[in-house]
C-alpha positions in Angstrom: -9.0 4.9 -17.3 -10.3 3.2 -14.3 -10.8 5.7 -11.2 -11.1 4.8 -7.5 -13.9 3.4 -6.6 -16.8 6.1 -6.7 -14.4 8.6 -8.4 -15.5 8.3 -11.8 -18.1 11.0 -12.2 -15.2 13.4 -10.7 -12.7 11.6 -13.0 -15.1 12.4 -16.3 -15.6 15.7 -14.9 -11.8 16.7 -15.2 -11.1 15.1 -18.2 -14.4 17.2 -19.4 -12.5 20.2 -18.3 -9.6 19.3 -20.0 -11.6 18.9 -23.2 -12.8 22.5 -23.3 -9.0 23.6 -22.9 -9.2 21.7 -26.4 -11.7 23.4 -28.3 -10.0 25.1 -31.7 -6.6 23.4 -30.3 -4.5 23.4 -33.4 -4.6 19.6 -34.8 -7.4 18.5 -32.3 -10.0 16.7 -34.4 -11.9 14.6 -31.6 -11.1 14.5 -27.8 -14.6 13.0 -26.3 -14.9 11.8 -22.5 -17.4 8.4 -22.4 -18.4 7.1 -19.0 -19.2 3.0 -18.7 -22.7 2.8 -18.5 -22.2 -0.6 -16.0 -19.3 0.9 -14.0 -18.9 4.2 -14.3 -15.9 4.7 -12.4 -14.1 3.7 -15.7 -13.6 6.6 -18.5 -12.8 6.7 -21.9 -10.9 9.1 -23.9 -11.0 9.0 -27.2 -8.8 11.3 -29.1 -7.7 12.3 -33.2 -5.1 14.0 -34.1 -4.2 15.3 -37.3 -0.7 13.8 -36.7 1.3 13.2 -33.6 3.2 16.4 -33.0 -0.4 18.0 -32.7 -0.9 15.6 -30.0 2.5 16.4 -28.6 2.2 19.8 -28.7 -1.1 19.6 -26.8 0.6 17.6 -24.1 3.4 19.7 -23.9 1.4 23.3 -23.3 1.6 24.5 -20.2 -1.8 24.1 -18.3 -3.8 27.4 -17.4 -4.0 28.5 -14.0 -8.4 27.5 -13.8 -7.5 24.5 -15.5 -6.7 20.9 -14.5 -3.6 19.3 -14.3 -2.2 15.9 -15.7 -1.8 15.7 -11.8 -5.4 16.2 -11.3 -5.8 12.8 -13.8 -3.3 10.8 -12.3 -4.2 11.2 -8.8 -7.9 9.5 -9.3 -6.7 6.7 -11.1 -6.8 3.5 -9.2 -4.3 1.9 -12.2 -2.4 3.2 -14.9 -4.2 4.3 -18.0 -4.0 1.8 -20.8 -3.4 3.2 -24.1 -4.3 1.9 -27.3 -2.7 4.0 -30.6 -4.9 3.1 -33.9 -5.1 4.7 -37.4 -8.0 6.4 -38.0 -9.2 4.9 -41.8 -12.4 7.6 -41.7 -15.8 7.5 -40.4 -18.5 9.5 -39.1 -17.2 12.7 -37.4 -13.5 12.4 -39.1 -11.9 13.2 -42.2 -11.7 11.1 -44.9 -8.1 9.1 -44.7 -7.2 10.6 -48.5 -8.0 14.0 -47.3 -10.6 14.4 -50.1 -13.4 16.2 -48.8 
């Protein structure tokens, strides 16, 4: 995501916010916020879900009253967000793709 210019540590610091509304979220295995070292007004989410109506289900609850808002997001962007799905094969930090632990 690519805030307006000089809006990315506020940018980070929402999508931060929305990361602890995350924490024990049902399917949620990995939601971390990276900032660009060189140009920090662009931020990274990088999410896994156990499946996509975990991730679907976490879009779709409604937002607590201290919490942000998608609106919050959208409004420091200076572009759309560009998405990129991938399948997660394993790795550090995830389970392993057979689900053999």
């Amino acid at each position: 995501m690519t805030a307006h210019p000089g809006k990315g540590g506020e940018l980070a610091a929402v999508l931060l916010r929305v990361a602890e509304r995350l924490y024990g979220f049902p399917g949620c295995e990995i939601y971390l916020i990276s900032q660009d070292a060189g140009n920090p007004d662009t931020v990274y989410v990088t999410e896994v879900w156990q499946d996509e109506a975990s991730a679907q289900a976490a879009l779709a609850a409604p937002s607590r009253a201290d919490g942000p808002d998608p609106a919050d997001v959208l409004a420091l962007l200076s572009s759309p967000p560009h998405r990129t799905d991938l399948t997660v094969l394993g790795g550090v930090g995830t389970p392993p793709a057979d689900g053999k632990a």
